[in-house]
C-alpha positions in Angstrom: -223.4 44.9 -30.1 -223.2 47.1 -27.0 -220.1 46.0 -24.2 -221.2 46.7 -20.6 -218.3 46.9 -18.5 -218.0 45.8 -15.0 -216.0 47.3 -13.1 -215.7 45.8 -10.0 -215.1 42.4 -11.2 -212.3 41.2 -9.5 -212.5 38.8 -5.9 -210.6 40.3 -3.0 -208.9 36.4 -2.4 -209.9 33.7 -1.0 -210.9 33.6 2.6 -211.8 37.2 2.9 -215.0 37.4 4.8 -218.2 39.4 2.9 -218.2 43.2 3.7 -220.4 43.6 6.9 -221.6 47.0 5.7 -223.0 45.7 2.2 -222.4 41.9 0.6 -223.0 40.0 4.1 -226.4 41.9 4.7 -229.7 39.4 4.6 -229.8 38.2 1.8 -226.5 37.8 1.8 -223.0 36.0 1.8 -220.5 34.2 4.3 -217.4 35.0 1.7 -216.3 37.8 -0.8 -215.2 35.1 -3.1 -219.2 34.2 -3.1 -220.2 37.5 -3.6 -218.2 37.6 -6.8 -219.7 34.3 -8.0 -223.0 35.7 -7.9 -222.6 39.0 -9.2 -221.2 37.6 -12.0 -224.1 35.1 -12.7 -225.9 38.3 -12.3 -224.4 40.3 -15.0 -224.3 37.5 -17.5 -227.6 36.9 -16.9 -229.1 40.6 -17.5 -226.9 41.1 -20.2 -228.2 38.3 -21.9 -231.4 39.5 -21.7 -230.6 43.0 -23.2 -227.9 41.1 -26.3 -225.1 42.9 -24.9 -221.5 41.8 -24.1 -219.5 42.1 -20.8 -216.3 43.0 -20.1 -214.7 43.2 -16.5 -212.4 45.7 -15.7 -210.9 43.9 -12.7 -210.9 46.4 -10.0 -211.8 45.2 -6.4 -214.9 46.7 -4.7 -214.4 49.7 -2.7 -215.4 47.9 0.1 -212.3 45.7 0.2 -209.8 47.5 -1.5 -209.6 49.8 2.2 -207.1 51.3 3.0 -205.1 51.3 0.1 -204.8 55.2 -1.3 -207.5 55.8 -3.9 -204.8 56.7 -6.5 -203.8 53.3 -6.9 -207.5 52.3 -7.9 -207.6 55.4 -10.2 -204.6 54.9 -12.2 -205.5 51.5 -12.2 -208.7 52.0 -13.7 -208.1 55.3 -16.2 -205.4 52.3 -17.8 -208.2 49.6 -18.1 -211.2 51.9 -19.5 -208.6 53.3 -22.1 -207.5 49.3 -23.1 -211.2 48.2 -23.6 -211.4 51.6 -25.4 -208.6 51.1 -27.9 -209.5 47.7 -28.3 -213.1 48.2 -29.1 -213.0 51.3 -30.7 -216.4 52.7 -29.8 -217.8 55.7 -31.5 -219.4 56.3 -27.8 -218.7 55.5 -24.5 -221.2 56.1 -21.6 -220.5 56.1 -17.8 -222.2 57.5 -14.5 -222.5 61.1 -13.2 -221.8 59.2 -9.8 -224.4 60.1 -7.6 -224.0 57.2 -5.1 -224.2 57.7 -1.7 -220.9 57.0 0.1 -220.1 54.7 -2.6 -216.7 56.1 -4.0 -216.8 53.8 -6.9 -219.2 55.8 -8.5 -217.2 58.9 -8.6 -214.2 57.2 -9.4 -215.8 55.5 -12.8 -216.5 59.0 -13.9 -213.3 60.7 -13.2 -211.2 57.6 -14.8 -213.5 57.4 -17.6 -213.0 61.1 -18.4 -209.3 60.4 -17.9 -209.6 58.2 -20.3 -211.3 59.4 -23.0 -209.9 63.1 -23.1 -207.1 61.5 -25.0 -209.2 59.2 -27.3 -211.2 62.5 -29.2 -212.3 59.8 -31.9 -214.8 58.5 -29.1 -217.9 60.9 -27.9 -218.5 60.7 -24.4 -221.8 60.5 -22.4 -222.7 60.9 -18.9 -225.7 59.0 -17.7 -227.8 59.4 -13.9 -227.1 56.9 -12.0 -230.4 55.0 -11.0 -232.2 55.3 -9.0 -229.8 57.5 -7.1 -231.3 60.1 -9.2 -234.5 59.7 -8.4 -234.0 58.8 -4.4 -231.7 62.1 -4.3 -232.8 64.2 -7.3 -230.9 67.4 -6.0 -227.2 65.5 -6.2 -227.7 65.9 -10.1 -227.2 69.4 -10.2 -224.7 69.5 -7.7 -222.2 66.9 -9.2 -222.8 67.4 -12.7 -219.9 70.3 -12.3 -217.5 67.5 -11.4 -217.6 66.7 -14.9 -215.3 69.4 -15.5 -217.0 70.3 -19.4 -219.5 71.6 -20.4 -223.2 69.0 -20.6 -225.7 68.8 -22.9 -228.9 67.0 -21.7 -231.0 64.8 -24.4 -233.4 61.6 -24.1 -231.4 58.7 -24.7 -232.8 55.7 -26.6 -235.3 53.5 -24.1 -235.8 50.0 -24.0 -239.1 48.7 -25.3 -241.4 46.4 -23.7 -239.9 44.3 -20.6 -236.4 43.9 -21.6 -235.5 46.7 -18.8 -237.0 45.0 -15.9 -236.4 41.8 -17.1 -232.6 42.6 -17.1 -232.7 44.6 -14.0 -234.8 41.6 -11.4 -231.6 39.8 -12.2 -229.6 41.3 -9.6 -232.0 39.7 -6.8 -228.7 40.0 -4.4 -228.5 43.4 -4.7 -232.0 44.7 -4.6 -233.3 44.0 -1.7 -230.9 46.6 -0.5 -231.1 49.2 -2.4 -234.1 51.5 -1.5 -236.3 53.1 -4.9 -234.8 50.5 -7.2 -239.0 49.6 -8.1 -238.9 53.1 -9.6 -235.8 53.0 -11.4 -237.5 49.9 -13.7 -239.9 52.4 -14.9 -240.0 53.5 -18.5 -238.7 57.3 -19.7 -236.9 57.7 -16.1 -233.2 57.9 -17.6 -231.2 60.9 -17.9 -228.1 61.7 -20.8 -225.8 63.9 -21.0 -223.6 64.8 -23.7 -220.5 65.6 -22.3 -218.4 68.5 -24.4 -214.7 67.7 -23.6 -213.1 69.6 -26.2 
């Protein structure tokens, strides 16, 4: 069974107000503690769907862990990825090229997760397009597939059959709404692997 892990899973606190620039946008919510709630009705939901398993990596959203340094949140999370590693002991772990726009999270789940796993040589890692990034900003794929710092080996990775991939994806209804191209990024065939060559 596959493990999806979250990670931005953990609530700011109670009584911290919704980010204005993101979770309190129409559709959206009063409190972050709310926004958590859902997100994680979300993910249980889609991830039921697809027979997979979730684990969160508690790390706070971006958008609420300003302005403490982003070296905190790194360390932080290179610990936690290598933890669910050692304790899973996957022959393969995938996680994003980070081509989000102004969304730092992205980028720091790919350079924690190489962290990571440029210690664990017993696990193969892959690097997959964020979507629909990649398909709303197709020319950040060849400019941040450098920050990978190895050398990449493109391949089609396995699809999902049927309607199990939008199924799992319309689950997210709070997120949607505001994310622009997401209609395209249910479509079938639109992913992109990379095998990333550490060593």
């Amino acid at each position: 069974m596959a493990t999806v892990a979250t990670v931005c899973s953990a609530s700011p606190g109670e009584g911290v107000p919704a980010s204005a620039e993101w979770d309190a946008v129409p559709p959206g919510f009063p409190m972050a503690d709310d926004v958590v709630r859902a997100r994680r009705d979300e993910d249980r939901q889609a991830l039921e769907i697809l027979g997979a398993q979730k684990a969160g990596l508690g790390l706070v959203d971006e958008l609420y862990r300003r302005p403490a340094p982003a070296f905190a949140a790194y360390e932080e999370l290179v610990s936690s990825i290598g933890c669910l590693i050692d304790d899973l002991r996957p022959r393969t772990c995938l996680f994003p090229v980070g081509l989000g726009s102004g969304v730092s999270d992205h980028e720091l789940t790919r350079d924690a997760s190489l962290a990571a796993l440029r210690s664990r040589t017993w696990c193969h890692p892959i690097a997959y397009a964020d979507l629909p990034y990649a398909l709303n900003y197709p020319w950040r794929l060849d400019e941040r597939l450098p920050d990978l710092k190895a050398r990449v080996r493109r391949f089609i990775g396995p699809l999902l059959q049927g309607t199990h991939k939008e199924d799992a994806v319309r689950r997210y209804a709070t997120q949607l709404p505001k994310v622009p191209g997401w209609e395209r990024a249910i479509e079938p065939g639109v992913e992109s692997y990379f095998h990333v060559l550490l060593r």
